[in-house]
DSSP file (Angstrom, degrees, kcal/mol; ACC not computed):
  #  RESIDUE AA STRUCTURE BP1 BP2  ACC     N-H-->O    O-->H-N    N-H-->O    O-->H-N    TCO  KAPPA ALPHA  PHI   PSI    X-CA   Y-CA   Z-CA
    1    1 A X     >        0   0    0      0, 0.0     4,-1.0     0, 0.0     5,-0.1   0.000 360.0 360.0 360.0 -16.3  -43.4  126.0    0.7
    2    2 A X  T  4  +     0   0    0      2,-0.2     3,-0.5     3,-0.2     5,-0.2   0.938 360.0  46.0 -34.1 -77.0  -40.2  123.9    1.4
    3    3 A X  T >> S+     0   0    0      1,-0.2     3,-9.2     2,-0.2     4,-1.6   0.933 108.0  54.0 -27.8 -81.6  -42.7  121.0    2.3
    4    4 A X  H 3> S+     0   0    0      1,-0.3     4,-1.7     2,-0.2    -2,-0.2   0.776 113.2  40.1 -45.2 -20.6  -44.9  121.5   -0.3
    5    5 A X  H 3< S+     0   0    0     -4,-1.0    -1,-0.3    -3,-0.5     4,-0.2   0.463 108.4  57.0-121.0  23.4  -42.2  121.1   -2.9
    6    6 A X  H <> S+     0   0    0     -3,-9.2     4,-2.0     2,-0.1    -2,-0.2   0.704 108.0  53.4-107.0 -28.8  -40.2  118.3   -1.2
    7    7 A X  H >X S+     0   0    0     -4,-1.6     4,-2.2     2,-0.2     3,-0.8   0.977 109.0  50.0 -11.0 -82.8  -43.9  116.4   -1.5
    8    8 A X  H 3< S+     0   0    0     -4,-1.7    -3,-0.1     1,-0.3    -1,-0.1   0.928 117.0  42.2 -52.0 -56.3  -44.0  117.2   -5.6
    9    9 A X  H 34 S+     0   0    0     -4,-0.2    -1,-0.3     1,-0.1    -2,-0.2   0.772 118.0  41.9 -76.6 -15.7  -40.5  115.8   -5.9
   10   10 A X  H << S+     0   0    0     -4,-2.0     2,-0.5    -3,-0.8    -3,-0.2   0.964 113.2  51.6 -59.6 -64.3  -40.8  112.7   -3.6
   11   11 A X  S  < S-     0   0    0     -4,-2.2    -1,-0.2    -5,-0.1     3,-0.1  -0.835  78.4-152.1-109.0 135.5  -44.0  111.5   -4.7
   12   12 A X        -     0   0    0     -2,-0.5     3,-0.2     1,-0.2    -1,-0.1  -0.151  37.1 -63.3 -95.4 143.8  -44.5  111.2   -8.1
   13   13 A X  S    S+     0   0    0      1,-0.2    -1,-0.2    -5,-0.1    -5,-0.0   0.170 103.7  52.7 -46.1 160.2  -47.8  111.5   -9.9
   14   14 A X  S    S+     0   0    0      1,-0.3     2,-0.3    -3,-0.1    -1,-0.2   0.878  76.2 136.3  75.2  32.1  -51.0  109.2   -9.5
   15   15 A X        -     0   0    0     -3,-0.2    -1,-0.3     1,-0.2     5,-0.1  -0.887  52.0-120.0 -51.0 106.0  -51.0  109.7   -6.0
   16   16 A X        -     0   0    0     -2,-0.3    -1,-0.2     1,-0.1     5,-0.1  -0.074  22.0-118.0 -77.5-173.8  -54.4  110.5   -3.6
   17   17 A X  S >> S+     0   0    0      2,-0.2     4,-2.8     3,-0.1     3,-1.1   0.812 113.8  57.0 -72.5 -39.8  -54.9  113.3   -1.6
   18   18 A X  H >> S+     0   0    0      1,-0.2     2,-2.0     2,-0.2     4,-1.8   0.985 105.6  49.0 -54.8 -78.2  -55.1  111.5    1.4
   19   19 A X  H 34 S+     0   0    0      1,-0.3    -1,-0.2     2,-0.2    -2,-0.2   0.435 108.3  54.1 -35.1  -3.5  -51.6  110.0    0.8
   20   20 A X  H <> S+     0   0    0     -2,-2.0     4,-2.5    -3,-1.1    -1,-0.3   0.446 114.8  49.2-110.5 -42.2  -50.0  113.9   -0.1
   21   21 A X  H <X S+     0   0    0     -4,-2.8     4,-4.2    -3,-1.0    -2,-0.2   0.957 106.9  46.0 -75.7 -26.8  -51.6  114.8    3.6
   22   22 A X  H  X S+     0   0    0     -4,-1.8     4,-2.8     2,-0.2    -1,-0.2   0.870 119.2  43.7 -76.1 -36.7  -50.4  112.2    5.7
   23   23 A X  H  4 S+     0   0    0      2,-0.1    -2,-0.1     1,-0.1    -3,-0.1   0.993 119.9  49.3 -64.8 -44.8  -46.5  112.7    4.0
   24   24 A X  H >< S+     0   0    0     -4,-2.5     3,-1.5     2,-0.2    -2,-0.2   0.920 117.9  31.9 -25.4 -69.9  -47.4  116.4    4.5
   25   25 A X  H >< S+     0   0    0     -4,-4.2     3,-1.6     1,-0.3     4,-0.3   0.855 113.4  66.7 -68.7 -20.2  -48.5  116.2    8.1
   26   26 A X  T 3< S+     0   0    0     -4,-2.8    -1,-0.3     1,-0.2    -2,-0.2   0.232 107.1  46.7 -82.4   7.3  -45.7  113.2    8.4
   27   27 A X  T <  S+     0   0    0     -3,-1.5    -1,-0.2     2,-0.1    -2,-0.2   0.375 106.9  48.6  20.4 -89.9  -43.3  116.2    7.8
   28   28 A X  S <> S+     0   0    0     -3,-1.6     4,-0.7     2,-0.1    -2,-0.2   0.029 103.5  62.4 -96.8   0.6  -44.3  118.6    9.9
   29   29 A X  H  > S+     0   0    0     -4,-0.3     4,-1.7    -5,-0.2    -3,-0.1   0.650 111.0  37.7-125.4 -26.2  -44.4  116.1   12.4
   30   30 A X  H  > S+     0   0    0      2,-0.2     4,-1.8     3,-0.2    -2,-0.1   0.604 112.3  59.6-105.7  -6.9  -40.3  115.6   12.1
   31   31 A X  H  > S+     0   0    0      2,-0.2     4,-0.9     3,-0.1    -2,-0.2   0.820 108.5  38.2 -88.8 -19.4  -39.9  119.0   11.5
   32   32 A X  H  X S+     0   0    0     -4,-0.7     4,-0.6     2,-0.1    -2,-0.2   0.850 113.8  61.4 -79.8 -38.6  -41.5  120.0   15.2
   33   33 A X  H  X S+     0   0    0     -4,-1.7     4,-1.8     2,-0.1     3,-0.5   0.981 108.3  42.6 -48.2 -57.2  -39.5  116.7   16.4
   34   34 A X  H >< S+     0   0    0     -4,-1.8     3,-5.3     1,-0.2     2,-4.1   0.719 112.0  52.1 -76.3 -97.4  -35.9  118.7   15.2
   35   35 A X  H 3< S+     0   0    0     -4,-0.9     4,-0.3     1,-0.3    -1,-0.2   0.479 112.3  48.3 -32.6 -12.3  -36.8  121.8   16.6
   36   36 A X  H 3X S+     0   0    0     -2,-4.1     4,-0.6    -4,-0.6    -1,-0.3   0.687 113.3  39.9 -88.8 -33.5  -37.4  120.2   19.6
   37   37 A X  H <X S+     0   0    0     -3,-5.3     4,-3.2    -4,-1.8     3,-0.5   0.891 112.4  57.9 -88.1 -27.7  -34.6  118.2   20.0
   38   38 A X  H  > S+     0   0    0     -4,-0.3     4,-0.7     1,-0.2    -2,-0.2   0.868 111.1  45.7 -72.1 -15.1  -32.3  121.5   18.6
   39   39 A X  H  > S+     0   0    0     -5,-0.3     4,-1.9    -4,-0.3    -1,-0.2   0.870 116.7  54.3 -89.6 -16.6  -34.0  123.9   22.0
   40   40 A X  H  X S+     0   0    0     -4,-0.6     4,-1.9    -3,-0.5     5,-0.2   0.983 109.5  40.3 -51.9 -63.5  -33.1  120.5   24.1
   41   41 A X  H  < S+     0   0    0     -4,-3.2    -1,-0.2     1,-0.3    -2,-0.2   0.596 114.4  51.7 -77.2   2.7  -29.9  120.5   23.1
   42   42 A X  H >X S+     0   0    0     -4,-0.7     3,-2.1    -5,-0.2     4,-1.6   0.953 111.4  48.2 -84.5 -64.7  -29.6  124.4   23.5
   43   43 A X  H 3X S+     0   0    0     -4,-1.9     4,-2.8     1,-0.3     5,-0.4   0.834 114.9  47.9 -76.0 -54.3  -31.1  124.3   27.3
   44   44 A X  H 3< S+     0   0    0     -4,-1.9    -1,-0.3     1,-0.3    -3,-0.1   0.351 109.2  48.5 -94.6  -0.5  -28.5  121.3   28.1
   45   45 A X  H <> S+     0   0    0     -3,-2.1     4,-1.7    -5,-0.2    -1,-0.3   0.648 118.2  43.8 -86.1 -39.2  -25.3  123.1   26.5
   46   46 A X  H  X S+     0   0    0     -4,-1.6     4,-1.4    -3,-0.3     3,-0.3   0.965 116.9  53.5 -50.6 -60.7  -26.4  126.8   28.8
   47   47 A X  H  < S+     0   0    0     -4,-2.8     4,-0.5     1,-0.3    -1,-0.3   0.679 104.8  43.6 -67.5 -16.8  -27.0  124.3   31.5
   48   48 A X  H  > S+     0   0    0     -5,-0.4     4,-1.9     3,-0.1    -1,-0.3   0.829 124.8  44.5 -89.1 -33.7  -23.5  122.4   31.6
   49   49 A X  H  < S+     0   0    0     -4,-1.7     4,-0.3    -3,-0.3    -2,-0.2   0.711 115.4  42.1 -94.0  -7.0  -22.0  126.2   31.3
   50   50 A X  T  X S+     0   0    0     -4,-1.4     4,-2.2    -5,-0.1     3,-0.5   0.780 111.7  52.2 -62.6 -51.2  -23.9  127.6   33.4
   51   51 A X  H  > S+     0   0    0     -4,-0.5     4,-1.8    -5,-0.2     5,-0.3   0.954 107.7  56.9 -47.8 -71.7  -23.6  124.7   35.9
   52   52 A X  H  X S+     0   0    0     -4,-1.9     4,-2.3    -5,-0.2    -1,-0.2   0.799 109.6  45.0  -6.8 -59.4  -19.5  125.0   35.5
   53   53 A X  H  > S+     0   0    0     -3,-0.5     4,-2.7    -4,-0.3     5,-0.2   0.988 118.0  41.4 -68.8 -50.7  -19.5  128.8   36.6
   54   54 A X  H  < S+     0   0    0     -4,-2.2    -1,-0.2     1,-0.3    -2,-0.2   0.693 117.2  52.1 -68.9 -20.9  -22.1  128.2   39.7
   55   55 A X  H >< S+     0   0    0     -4,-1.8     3,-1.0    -5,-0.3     4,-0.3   0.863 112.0  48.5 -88.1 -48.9  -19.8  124.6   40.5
   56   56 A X  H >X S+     0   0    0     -4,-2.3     4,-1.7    -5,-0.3     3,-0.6   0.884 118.2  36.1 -41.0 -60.8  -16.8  126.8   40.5
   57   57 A X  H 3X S+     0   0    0     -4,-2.7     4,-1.3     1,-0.3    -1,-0.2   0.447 109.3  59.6 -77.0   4.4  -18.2  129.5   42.8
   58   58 A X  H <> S+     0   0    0     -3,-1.0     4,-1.0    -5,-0.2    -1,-0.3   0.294 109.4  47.4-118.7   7.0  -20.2  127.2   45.0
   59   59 A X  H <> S+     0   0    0     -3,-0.6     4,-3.5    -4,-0.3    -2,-0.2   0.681 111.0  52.8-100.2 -51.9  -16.4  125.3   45.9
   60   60 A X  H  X S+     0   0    0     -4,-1.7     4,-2.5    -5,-0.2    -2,-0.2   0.882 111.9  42.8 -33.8 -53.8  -15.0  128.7   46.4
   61   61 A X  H  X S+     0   0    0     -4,-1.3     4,-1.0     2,-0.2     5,-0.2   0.959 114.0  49.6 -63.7 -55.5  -17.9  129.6   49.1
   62   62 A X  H >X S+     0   0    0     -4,-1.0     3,-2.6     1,-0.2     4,-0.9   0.922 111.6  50.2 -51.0 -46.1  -17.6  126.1   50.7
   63   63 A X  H >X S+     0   0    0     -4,-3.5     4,-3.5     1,-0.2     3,-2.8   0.992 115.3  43.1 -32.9 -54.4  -13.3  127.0   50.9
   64   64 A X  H 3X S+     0   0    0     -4,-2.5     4,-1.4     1,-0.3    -1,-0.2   0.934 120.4  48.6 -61.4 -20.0  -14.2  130.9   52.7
   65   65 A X  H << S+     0   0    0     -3,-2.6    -1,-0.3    -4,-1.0    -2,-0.2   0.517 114.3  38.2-108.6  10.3  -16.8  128.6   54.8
   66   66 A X  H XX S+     0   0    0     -3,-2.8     4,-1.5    -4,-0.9     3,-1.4   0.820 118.4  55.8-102.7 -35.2  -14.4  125.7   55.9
   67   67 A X  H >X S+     0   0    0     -4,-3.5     3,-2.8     1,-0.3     4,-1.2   0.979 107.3  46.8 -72.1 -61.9  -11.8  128.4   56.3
   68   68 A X  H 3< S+     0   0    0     -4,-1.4     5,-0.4     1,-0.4    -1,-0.3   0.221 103.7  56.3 -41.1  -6.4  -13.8  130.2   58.5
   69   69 A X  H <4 S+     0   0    0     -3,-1.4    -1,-0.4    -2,-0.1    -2,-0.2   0.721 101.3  58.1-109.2 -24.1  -14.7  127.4   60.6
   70   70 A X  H << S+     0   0    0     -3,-2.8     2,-0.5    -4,-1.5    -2,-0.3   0.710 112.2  55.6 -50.6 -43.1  -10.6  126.7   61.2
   71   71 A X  S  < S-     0   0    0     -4,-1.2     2,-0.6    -5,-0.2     3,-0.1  -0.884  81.0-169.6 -63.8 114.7  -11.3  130.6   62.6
   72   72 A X    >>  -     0   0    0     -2,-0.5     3,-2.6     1,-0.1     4,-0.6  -0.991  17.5-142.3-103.0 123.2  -13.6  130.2   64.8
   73   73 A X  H >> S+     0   0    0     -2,-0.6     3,-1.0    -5,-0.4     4,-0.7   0.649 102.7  58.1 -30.8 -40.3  -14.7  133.8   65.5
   74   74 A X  H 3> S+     0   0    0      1,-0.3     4,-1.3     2,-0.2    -1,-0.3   0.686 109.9  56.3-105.3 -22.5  -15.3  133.4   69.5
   75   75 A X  H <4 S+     0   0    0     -3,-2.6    -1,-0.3     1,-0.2    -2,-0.2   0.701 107.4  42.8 -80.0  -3.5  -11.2  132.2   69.1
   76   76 A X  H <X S+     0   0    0     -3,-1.0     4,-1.1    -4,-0.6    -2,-0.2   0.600 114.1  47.8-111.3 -19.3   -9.9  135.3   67.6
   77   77 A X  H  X S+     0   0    0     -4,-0.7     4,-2.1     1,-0.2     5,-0.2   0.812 108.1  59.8 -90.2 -36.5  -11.7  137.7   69.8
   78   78 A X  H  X S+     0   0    0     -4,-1.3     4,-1.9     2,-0.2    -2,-0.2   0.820 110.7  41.6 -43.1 -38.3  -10.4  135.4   72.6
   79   79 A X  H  > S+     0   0    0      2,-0.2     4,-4.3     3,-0.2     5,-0.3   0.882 109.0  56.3 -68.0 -56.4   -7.1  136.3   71.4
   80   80 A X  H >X S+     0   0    0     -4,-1.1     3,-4.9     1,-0.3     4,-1.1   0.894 115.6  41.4 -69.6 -81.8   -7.9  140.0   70.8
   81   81 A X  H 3X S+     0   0    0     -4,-2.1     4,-1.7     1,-0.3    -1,-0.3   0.675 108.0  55.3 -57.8 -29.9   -8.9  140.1   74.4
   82   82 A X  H 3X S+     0   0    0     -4,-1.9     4,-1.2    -5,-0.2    -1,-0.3   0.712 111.2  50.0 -52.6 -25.4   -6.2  138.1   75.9
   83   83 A X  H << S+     0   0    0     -3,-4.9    -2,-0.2    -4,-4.3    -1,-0.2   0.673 106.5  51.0 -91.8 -10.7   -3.8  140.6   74.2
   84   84 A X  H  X S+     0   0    0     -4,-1.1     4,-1.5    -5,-0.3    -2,-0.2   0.640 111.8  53.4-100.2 -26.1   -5.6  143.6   75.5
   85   85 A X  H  X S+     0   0    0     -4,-1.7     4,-2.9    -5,-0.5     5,-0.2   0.957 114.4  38.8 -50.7 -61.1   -5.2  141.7   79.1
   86   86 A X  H  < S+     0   0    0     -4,-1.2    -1,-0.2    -5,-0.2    -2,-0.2   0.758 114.5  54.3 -77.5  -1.8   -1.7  141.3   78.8
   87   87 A X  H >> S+     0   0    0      2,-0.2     4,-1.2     1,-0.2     3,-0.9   0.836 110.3  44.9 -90.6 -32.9   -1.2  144.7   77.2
   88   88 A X  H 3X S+     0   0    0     -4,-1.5     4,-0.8     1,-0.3    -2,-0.2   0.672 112.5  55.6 -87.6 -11.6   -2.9  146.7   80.0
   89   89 A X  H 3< S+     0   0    0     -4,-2.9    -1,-0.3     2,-0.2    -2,-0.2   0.440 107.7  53.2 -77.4   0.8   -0.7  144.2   82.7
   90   90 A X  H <4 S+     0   0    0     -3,-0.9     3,-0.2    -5,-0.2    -2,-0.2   0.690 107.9  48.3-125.3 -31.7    2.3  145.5   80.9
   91   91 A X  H  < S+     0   0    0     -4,-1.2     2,-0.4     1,-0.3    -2,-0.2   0.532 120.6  29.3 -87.2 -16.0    1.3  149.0   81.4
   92   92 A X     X  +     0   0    0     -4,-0.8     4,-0.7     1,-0.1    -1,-0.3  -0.820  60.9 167.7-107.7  96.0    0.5  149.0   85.1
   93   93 A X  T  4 S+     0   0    0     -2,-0.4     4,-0.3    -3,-0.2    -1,-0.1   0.737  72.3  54.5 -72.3 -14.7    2.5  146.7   86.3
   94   94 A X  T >4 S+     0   0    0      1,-0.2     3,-1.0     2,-0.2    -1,-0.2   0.770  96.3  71.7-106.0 -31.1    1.9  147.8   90.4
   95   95 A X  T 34 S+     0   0    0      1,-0.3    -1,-0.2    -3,-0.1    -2,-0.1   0.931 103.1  38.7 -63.2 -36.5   -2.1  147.4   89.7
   96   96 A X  T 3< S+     0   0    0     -4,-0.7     2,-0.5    -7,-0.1    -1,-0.3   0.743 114.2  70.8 -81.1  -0.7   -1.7  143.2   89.6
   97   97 A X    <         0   0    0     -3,-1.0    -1,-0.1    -4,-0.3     0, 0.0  -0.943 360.0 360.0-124.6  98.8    0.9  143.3   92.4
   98   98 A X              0   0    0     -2,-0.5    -1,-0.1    -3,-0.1    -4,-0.1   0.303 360.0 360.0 -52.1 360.0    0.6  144.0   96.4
């Protein structure tokens, strides 16, 4: 009714019907325009704060995956077995030796 009774106080008597529907529909037509732009501008406020958290965690994952390429697995198990080499030469000693 908001419409209807910003219509009675805009336009002023001696006024057609037509000319009450077209401000009418002309109206509705800016009031479906702001609700349209306020759920844009809702989606594109989530979406920069969502986008933040997921930009945040998606630097973290690259760090654990850069670190982890500085690791390279096949070098640490290389290690692990080079240390189990020299641990078991350290505890026989007469087994490498003639």
């Amino acid at each position: 009714m908001a419409i209807e009774d910003l219509i009675e106080a805009t336009l002023c008597g001696g006024v057609t019907l037509r000319e009450k529907h077209l401000f009418r529909e002309s109206l509705r037509s800016l009031v479906r325009l702001a609700k349209a732009e306020q759920i844009l501008e809702i989606k594109t406020s989530v979406k920069s704060l969502t986008g933040a958290i997921t930009t945040h965690a998606h630097r973290r994952q690259t760090k654990v995956n850069l670190l982890f390429k500085e690791c390279d697995v096949s070098t640490l198990l290389q290690r692990e077995f080079e240390f189990d080499r020299d641990a078991q030469t350290q505890s026989n000693p007469s087994s490498g030796q003639t």
